[in-house]
VEXDREN-2710 file (C-alpha; in Angstrom, 1 decimal):
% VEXDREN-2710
k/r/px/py/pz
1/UNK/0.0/0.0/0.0
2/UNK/1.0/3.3/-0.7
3/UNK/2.1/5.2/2.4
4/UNK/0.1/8.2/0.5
5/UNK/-3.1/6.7/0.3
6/UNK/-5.1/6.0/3.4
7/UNK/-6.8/2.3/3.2
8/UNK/-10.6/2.1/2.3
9/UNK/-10.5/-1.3/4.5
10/UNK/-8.0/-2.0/7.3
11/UNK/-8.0/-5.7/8.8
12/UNK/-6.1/-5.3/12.3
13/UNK/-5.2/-8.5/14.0
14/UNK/-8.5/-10.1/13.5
15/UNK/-8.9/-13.1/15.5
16/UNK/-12.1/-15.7/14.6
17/UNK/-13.3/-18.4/17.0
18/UNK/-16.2/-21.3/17.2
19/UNK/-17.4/-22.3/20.3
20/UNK/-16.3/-22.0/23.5
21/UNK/-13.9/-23.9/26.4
22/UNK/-12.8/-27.3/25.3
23/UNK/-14.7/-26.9/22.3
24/UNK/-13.0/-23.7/21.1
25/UNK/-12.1/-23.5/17.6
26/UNK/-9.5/-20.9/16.1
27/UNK/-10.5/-20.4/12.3
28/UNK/-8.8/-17.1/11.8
29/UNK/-5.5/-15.8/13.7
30/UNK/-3.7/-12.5/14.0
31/UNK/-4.6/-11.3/10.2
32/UNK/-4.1/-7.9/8.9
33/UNK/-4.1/-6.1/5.8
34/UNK/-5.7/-3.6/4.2
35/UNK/-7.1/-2.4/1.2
36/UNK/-7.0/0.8/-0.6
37/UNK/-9.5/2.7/-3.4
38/UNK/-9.5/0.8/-6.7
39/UNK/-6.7/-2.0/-5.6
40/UNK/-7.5/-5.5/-5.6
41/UNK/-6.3/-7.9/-2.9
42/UNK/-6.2/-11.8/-3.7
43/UNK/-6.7/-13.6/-0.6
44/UNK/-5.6/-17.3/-1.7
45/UNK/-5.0/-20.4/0.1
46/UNK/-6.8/-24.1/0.5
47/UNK/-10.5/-24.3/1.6
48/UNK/-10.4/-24.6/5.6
49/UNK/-7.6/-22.0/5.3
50/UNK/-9.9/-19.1/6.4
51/UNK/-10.3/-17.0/3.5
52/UNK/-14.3/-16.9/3.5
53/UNK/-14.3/-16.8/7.3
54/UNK/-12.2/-13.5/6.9
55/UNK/-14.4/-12.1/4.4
56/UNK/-17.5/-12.7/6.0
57/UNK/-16.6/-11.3/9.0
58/UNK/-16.0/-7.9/7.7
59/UNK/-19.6/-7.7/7.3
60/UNK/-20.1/-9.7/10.5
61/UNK/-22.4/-12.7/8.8
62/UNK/-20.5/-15.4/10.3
63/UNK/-22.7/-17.3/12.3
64/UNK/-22.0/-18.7/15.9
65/UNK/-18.1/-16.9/15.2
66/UNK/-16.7/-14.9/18.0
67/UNK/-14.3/-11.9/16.9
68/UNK/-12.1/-12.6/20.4
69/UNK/-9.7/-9.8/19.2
70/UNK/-8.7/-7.1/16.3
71/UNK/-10.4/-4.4/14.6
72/UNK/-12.2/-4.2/11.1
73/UNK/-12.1/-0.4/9.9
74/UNK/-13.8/1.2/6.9
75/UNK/-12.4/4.7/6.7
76/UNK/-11.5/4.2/10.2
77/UNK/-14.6/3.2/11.9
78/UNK/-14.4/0.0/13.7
79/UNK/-17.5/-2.2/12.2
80/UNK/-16.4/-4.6/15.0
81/UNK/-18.0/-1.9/17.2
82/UNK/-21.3/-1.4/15.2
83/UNK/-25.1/-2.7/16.7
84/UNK/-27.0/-4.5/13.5
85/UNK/-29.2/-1.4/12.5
86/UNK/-25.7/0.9/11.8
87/UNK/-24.9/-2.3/9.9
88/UNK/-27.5/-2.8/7.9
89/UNK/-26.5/0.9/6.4
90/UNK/-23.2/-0.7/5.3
91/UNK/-23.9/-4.1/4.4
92/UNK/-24.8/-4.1/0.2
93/UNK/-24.5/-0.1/0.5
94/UNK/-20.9/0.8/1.0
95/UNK/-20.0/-3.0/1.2
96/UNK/-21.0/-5.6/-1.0
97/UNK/-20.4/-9.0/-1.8
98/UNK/-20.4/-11.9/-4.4
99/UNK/-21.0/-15.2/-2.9
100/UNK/-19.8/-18.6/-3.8
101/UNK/-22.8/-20.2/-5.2
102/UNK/-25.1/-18.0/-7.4
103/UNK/-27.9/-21.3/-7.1
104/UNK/-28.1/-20.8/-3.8
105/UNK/-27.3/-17.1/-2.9
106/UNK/-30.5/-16.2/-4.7
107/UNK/-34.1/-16.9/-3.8
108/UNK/-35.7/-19.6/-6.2
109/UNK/-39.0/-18.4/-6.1
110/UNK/-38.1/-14.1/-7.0
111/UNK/-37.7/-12.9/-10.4
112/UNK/-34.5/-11.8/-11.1
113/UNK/-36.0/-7.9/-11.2
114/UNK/-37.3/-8.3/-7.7
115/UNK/-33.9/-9.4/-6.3
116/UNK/-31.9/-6.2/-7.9
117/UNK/-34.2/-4.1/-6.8
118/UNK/-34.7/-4.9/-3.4
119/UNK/-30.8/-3.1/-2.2
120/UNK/-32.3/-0.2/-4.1
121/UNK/-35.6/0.0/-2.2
122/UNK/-34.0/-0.6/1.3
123/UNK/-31.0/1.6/1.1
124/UNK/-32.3/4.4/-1.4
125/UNK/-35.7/3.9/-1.1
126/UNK/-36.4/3.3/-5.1
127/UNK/-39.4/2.2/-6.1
128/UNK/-41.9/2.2/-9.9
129/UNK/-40.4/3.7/-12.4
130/UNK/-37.4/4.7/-11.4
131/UNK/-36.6/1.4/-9.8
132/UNK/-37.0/0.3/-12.7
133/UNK/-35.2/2.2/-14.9
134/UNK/-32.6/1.6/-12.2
135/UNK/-32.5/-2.3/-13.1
136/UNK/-32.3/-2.1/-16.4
137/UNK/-29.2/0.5/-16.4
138/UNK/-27.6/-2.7/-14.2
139/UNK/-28.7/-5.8/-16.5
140/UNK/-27.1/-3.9/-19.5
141/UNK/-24.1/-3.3/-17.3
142/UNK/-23.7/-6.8/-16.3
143/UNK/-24.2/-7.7/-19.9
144/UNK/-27.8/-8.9/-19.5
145/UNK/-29.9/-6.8/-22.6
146/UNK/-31.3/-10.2/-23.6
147/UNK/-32.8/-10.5/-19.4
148/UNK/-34.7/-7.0/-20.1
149/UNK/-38.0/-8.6/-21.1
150/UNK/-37.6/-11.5/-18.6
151/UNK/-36.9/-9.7/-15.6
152/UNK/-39.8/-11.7/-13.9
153/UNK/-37.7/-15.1/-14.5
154/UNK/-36.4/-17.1/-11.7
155/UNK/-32.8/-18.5/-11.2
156/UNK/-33.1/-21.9/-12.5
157/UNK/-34.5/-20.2/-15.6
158/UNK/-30.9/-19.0/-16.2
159/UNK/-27.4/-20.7/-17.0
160/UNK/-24.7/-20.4/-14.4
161/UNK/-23.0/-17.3/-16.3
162/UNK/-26.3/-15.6/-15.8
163/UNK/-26.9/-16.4/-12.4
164/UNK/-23.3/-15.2/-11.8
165/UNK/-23.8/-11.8/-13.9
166/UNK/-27.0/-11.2/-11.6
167/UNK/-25.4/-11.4/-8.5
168/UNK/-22.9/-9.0/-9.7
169/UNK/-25.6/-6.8/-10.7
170/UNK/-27.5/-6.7/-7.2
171/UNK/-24.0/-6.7/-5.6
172/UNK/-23.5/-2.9/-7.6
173/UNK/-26.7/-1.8/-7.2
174/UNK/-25.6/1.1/-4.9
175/UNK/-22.1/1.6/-6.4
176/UNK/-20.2/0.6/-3.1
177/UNK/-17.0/1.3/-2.1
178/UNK/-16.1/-2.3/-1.5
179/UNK/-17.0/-5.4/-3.5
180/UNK/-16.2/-8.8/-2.1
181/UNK/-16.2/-11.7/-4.6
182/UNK/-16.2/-14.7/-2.7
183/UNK/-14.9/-17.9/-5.8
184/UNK/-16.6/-15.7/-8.0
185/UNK/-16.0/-17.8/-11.1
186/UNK/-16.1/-21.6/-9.6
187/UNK/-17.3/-23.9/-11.6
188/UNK/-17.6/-22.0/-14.1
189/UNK/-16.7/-22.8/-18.0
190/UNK/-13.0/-21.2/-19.4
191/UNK/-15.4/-19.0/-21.2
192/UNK/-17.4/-17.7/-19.0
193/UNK/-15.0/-17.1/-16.4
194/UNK/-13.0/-15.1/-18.7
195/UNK/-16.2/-12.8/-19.4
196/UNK/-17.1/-12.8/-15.5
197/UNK/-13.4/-11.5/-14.7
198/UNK/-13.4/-8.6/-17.6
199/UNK/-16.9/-7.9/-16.2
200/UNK/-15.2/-7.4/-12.9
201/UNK/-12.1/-5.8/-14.3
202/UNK/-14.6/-2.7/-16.1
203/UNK/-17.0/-2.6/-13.2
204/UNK/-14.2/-2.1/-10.9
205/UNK/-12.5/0.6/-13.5
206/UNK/-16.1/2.5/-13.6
207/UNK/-16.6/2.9/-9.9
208/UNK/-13.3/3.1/-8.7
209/UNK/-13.9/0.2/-6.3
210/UNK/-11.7/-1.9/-3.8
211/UNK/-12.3/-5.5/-4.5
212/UNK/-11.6/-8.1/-2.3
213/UNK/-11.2/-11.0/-4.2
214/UNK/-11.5/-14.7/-2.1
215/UNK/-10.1/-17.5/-4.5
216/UNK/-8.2/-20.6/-4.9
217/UNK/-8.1/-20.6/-8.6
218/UNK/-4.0/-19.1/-8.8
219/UNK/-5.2/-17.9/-12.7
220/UNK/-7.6/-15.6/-11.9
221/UNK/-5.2/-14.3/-9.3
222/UNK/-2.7/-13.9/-12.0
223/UNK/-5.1/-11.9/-14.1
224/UNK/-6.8/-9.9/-11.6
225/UNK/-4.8/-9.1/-8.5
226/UNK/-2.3/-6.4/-7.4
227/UNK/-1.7/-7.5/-4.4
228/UNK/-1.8/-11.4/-2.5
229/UNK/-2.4/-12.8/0.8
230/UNK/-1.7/-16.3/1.5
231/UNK/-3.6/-17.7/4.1
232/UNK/-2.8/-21.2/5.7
233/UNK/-4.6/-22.4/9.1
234/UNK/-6.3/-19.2/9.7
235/UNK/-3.5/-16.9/9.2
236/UNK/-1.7/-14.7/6.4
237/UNK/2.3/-16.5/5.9
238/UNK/2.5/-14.2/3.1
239/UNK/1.6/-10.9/1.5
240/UNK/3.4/-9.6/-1.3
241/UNK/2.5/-7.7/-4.5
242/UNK/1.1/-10.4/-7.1
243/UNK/4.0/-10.3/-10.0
244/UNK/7.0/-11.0/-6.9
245/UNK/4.8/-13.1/-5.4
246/UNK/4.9/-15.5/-8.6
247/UNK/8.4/-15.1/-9.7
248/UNK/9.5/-15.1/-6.3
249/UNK/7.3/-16.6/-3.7
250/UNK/8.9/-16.4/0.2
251/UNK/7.1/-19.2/2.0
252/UNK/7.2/-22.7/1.5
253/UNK/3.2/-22.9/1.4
254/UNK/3.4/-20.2/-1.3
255/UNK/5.6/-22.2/-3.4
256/UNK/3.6/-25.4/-2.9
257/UNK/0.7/-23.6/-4.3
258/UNK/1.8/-21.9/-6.9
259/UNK/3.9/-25.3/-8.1
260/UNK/0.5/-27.2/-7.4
261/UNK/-0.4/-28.3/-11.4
262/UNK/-1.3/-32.3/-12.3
263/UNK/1.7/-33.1/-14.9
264/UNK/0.8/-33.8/-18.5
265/UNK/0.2/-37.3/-19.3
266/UNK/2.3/-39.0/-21.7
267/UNK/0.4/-40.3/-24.9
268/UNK/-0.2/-44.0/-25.0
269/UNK/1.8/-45.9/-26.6
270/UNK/0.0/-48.5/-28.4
271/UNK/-3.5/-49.1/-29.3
272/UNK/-6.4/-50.4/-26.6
273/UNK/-9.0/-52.7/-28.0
274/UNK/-12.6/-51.1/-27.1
275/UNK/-14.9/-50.9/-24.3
276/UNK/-17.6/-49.1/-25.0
277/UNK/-18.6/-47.8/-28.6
278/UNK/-21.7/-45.8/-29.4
279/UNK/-22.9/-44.9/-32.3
280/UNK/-25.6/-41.8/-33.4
281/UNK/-26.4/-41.2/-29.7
282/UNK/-29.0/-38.7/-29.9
283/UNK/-31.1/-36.9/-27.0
284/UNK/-34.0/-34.6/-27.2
285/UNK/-35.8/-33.3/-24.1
286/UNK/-39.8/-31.5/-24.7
287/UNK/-39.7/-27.6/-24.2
288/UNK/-42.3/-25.1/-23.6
289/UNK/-45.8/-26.0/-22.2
290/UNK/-47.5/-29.2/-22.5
291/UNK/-49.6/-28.5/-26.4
292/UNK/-52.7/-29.4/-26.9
293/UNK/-53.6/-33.3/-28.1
294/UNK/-53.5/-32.0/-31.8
295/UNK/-50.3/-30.3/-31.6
296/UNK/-47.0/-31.5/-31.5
297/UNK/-44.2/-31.4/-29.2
298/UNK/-41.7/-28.8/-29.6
299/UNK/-38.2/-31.1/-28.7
300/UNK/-35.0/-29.1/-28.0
301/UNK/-31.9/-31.2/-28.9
302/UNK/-29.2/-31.9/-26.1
303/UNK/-27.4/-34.6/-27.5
304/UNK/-27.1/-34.7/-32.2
305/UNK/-26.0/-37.9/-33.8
306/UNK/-22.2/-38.5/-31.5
307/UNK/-20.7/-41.7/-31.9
308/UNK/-17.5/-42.5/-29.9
309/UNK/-15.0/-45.0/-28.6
310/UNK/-13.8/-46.0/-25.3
311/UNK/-10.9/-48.1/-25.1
312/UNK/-10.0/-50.3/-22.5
313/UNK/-7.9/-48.7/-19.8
314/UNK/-7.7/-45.2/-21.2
315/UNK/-9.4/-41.8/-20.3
316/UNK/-11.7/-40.0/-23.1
317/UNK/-12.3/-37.2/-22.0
318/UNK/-15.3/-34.4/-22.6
319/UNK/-15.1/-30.6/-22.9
320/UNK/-17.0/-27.9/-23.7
321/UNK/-19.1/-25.1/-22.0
322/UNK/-22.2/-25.7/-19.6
323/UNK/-25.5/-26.4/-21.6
324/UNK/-22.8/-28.3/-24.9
325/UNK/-24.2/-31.7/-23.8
326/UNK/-21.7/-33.1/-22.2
327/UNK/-23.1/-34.7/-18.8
328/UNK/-26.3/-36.0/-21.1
329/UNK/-24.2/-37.6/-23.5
330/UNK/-22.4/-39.5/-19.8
331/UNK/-25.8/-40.4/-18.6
332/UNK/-27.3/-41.5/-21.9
333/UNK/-24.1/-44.2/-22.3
334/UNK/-25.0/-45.5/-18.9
335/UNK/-28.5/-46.0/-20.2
336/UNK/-29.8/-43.5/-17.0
337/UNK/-30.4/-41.2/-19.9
338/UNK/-33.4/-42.0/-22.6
339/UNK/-31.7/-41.4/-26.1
340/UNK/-31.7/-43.2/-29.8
341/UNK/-28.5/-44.6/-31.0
342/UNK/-26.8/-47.7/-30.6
343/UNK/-24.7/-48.4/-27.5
344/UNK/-22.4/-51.6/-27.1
345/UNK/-20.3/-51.8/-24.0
346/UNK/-19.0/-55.9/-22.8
347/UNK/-19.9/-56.9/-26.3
348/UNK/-23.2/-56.3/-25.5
349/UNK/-26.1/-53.9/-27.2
350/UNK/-26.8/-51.6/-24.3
351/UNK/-30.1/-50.6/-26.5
352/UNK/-31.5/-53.8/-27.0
353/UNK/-31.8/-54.3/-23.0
354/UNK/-34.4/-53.8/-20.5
355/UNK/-34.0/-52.9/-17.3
356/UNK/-33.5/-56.3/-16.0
357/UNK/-31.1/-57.2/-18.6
358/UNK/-29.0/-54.2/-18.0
359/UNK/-29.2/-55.2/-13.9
360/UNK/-25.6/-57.4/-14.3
361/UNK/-23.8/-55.0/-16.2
362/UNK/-24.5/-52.0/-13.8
363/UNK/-21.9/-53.1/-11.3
364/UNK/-19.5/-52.9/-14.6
365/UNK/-20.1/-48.7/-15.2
366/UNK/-20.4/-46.5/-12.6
367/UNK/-20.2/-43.0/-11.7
368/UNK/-18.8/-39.9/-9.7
369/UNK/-21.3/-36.7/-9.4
370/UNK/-20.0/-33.4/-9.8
371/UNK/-20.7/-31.6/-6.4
372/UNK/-18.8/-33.8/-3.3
373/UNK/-21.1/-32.1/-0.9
374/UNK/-24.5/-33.0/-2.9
375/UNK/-23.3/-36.3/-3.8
376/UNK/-23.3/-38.0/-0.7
377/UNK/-26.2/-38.1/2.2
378/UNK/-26.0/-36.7/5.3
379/UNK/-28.1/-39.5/6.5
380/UNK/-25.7/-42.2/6.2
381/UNK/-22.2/-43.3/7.1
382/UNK/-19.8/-43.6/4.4
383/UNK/-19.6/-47.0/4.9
384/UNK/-22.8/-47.3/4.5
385/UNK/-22.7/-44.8/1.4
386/UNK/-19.7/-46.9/-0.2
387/UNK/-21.5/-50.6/1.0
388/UNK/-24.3/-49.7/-0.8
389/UNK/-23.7/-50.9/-4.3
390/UNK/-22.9/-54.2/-2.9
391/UNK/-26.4/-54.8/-1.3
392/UNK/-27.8/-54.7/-4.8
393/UNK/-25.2/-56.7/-6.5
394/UNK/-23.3/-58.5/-3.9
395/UNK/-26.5/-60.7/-1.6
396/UNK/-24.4/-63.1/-0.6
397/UNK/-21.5/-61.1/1.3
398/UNK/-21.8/-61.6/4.9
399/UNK/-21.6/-57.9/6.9
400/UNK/-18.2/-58.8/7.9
401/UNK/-16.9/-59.2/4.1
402/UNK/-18.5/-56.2/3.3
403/UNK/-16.9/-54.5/5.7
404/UNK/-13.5/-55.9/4.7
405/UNK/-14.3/-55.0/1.4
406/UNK/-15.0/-51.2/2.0
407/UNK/-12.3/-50.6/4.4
408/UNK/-9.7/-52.0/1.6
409/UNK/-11.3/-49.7/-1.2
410/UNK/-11.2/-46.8/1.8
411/UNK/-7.8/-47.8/1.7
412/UNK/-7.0/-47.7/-1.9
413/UNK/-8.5/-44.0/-2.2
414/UNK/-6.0/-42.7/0.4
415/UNK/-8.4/-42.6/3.4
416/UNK/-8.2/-44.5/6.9
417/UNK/-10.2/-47.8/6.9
418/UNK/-11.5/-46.6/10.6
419/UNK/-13.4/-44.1/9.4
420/UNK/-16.7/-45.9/8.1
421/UNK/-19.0/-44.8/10.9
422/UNK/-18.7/-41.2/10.0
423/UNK/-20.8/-38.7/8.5
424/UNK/-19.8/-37.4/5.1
425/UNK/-20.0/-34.0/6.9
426/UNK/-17.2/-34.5/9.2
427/UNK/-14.8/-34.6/5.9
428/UNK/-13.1/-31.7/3.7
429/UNK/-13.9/-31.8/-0.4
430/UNK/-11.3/-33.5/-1.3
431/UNK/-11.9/-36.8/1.1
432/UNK/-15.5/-36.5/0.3
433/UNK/-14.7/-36.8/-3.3
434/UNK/-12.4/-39.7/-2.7
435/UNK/-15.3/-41.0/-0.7
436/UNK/-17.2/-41.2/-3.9
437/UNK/-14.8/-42.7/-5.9
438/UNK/-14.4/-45.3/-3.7
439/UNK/-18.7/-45.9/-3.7
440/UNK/-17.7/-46.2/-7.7
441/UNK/-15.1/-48.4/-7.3
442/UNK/-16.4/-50.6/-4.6
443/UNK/-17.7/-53.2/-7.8
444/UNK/-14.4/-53.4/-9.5
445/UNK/-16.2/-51.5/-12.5
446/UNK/-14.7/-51.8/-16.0
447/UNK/-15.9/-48.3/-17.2
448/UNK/-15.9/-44.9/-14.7
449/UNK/-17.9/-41.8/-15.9
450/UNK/-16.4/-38.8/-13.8
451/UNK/-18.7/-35.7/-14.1
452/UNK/-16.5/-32.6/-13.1
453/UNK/-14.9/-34.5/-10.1
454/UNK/-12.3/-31.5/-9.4
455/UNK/-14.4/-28.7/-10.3
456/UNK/-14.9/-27.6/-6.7
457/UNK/-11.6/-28.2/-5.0
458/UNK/-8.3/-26.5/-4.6
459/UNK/-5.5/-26.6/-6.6
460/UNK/-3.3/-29.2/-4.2
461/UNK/-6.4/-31.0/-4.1
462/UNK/-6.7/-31.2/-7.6
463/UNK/-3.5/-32.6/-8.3
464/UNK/-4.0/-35.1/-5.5
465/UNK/-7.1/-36.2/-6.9
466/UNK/-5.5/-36.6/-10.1
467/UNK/-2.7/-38.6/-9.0
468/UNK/-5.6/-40.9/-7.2
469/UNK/-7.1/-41.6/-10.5
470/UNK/-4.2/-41.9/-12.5
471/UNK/-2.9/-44.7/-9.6
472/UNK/-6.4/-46.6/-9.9
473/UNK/-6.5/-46.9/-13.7
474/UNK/-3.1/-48.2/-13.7
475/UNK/-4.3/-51.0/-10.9
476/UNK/-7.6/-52.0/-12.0
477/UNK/-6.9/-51.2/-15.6
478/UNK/-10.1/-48.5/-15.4
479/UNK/-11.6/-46.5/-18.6
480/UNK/-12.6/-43.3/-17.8
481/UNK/-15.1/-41.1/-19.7
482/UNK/-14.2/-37.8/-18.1
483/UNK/-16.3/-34.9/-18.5
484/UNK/-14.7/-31.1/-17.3
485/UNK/-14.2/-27.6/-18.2
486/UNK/-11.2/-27.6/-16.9
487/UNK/-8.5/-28.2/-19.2
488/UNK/-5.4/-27.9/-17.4
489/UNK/-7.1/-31.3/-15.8
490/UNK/-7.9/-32.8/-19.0
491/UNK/-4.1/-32.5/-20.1
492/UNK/-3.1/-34.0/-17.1
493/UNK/-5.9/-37.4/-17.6
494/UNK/-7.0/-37.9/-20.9
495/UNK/-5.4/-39.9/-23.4
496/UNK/-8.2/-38.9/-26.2
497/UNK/-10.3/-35.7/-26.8
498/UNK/-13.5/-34.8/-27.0
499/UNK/-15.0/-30.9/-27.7
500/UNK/-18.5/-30.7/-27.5
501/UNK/-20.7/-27.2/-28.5
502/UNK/-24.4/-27.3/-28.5
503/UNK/-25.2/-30.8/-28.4
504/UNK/-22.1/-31.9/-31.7
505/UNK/-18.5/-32.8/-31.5
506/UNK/-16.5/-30.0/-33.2
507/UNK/-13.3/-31.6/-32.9
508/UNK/-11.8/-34.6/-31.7
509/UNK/-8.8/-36.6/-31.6
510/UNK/-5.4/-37.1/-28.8
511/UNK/-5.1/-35.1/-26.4
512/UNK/-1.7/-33.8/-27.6
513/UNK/-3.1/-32.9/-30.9
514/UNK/-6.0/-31.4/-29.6
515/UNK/-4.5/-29.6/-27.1
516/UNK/-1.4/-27.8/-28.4
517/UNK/-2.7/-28.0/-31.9
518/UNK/-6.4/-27.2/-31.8
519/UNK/-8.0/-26.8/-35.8
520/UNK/-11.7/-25.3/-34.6
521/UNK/-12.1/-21.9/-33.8
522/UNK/-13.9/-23.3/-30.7
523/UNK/-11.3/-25.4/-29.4
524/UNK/-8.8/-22.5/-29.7
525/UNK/-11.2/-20.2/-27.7
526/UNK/-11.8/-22.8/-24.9
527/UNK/-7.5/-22.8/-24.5
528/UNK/-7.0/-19.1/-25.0
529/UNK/-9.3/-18.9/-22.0
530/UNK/-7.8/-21.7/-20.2
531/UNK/-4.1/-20.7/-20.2
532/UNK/-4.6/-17.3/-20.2
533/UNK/-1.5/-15.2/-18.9
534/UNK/0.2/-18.6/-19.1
535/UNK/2.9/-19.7/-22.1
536/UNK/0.8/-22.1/-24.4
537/UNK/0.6/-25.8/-23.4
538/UNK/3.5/-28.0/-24.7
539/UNK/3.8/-31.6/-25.9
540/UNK/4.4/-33.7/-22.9
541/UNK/8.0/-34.9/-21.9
542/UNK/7.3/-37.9/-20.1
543/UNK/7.4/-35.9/-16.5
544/UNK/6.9/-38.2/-13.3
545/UNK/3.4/-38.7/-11.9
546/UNK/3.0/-37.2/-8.3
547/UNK/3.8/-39.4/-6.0
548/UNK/0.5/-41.7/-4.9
549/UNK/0.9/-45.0/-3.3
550/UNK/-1.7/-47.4/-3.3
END
């Protein structure tokens, strides 16, 4: 910070605890910084390190947290100090923020109208017309002209770049001082995120914000940060301006993090016979109201005429932007998707079966869900969770071989065997996605479909996750149909490429071809956005796997 300039923000010494006595938990320690008119300040690190917790409690919505010590100051007022009416003033008025999840940050049953203009109501008291007026000045700001005429649809009406560009909009309603984006762009397609982060970028440039920006993705720090925090266990190890904090990071956690990328894989070298092979897969879902008996249907096409091959023991995977087609096309090769086309998978036509005859080969294809935290139920233990596949497939297992059997999988997917009477909520992301990956491999499947399975963890995470998988192919000789947005992943796993837009396959082929030497326009956007601010990707060297013992 410039000695010049006096802060917008200051962060004193803030200490964060949960509960009380014995049951006393320090989340955040001891952190300072502050943040000055138009700068933004990256505060990076792995989930559990207390970036959100930080964030939050600037505007005091951590629940159950006590602030034991340490001062919060917008232009030097303490808002540690502040009863909830003076508060309410600040919070979405002079401070706002971005929060993780769009889905769930906004109210499913509001039109998208109603929620922006709700801040303008309650802190400027706008209402009719010029409310109005007021809305649509935002939804062309946030690049929403085609939203003008639908201002009464709800959330799940919208994609997840929408969703996102809403939230931005209600967070600028009043033109604050501060805007904290908390992940802003999780989840979210190459694409996309590169049009939420120049979004961002002009907004900020407009109203000469501070913005706080809470993220683990080290890119979008690249891009958008002047400044960095690194937070481990609740406290900052290291703060440096963003460019010396790349070429020269201080702290070992630093340079963990910023070293964390999964490898390349090396091209195979010799051909696999097939799997799986599908041919003219096509899915159409009705839109629009249910027609009269005389009219017809309108159909929207997900899924137009793909045919692929999976080989045995290799990793195909599928990219493209949300809404291409990609998870249908995963669900419709399991047969838990209705579609026309012809599937084979064992030797087998998957499309001449009914439900009966598909039962035995079930236990041979299974899948990991996106979201670790939706995936699982709260309800049960993760043995249970992981056993469950075996009830249906497996009768004549006595509870004691079952158990066996799940506390060597647990074992195989890096996680203690002790640990099958607990609750899928007493684990982090990354061990609840290896919780699901061991539910999928409890069968000794032939064929894994893995549905965004890194899409919501950290970096380190990432490239541990990777290295799981990569270990588990090589042991049980596993074909993988992976699906992802992230690329950086997909160079990392897949042997063979797929780039889906709208429903078709615009290019395919190995993932060194496609990847360092992309012929469709498309497939050149999707890596421009990928690796931007990085050198373009390279042909593998044969680098080392990280290290993973099974």
């Amino acid at each position: 910070m410039s000695p010049s300039v006096a802060p917008v923000l200051a962060v004193e010494r803030l200490h964060v605890c949960f509960g009380q006595g014995e049951r006393e938990t320090v989340a955040v320690q001891d952190v300072s910084f502050a943040l000055e008119r138009g700068q933004t300040l990256a505060l990076v690190g792995e989930s559990g390190s207390g970036k959100s917790v930080t964030a939050l409690s600037i505007l005091r919505l951590v629940e159950h947290a006590r602030h034991t010590s340490g001062a919060i100051r917008l232009e030097g007022q303490d808002l540690l100090t502040l009863d909830e009416r003076a508060l309410q003033k600040i919070r979405g008025n002079r401070i706002s923020m971005i929060f993780q999840e769009p889905m769930t940050s906004l109210n499913p049953l509001q039109g998208i109208g109603q929620q922006i203009g709700e801040g303008l109501w309650l802190h400027q008291g706008l209402r009719g017309p010029a409310a109005e007026a007021r809305i649509d000045d935002l939804l062309r700001l946030v690049g929403l002209e085609a939203l003008l005429t639908r201002k009464d649809a709800l959330p799940h009406q919208l994609s997840g770049g929408q969703r996102q560009r809403v939230v931005i909009a209600m967070a600028l309603a009043n033109e604050p001082d501060i805007l904290i984006a908390d992940e802003p762009t999780t989840a979210l397609d190459v694409t996309v995120q590169a049009q939420i982060l120049e979004l961002l970028r002009d907004v900020q440039r407009r109203f000469g914000m501070a913005l706080l920006l809470i993220t683990h993705d080290l890119a979008v720090v690249r891009q958008m940060a002047d400044h960095v925090c690194v937070m481990q266990a609740g406290t900052i190890v290291e703060s440096a301006p963003m460019a010396q904090l790349f070429a020269a990071p201080a702290h070992p956690y630093s340079r963990a993090l910023l070293s964390a990328t999964p490898p390349p894989r090396d091209p195979p070298v010799s051909a696999a016979p097939p799997l799986l092979t599908a041919d003219q897969i096509t899915v159409r879902f009705p839109v629009g109201p249910t027609p009269w008996p005389w009219q017809r249907r309108r159909m929207m096409t997900a899924v137009d005429g793909i045919s692929l091959t999976i080989p045995e023991g290799r990793t195909v995977a599928l990219v493209g932007e949300s809404g291409s087609g990609k998870t249908t096309l995963g669900l419709a090769l399991l047969r838990l998707q209705a579609a026309t086309g012809k599937i084979v998978f064992l030797g087998q036509d998957l499309s001449t079966l009914d439900r009966a005859g598909l039962r035995p080969l079930r236990r041979h294809m299974q899948m990991v869900f996106q979201d670790p935290y939706g995936a699982l139920s709260p309800r049960l233990t993760v043995g249970m969770i992981i056993g469950e596949g075996l009830e249906v497939h497996d009768r004549s297992a006595t509870p004691e071989d079952r158990r066996a059997k799940i506390a060597t999988i647990l074992d195989d997917v890096g996680l203690p065997s002790d640990c099958q009477d607990r609750f899928p909520h007493e684990f982090s992301g990354g061990q609840r996605q290896r919780i699901a990956i061991a539910r999928a491999l409890i069968l000794a499947p032939r064929l894994i479909v893995l549905d965004e399975p890194t899409s919501a963890l950290d970096r380190t995470l990432q490239v541990q996750i990777v290295a799981l998988l990569r270990a588990l192919q090589a042991k049980y000789h596993l074909s993988y149909l992976f699906i992802s947005h992230d690329l950086k992943v997909v160079r990392a796993l897949a042997d063979e490429v797929m780039v889906m837009r709208a429903g078709q396959v615009v290019e395919s082929g190995p993932a060194t071809d496609i990847l360092t030497k992309p012929q469709h326009d498309y497939t050149r956007a999707l890596l421009a956005a990928a690796f931007a601010g990085e050198t373009a990707p390279s042909p593998p060297e044969s680098p080392p796997d990280p290290p993973f013992v099974l």
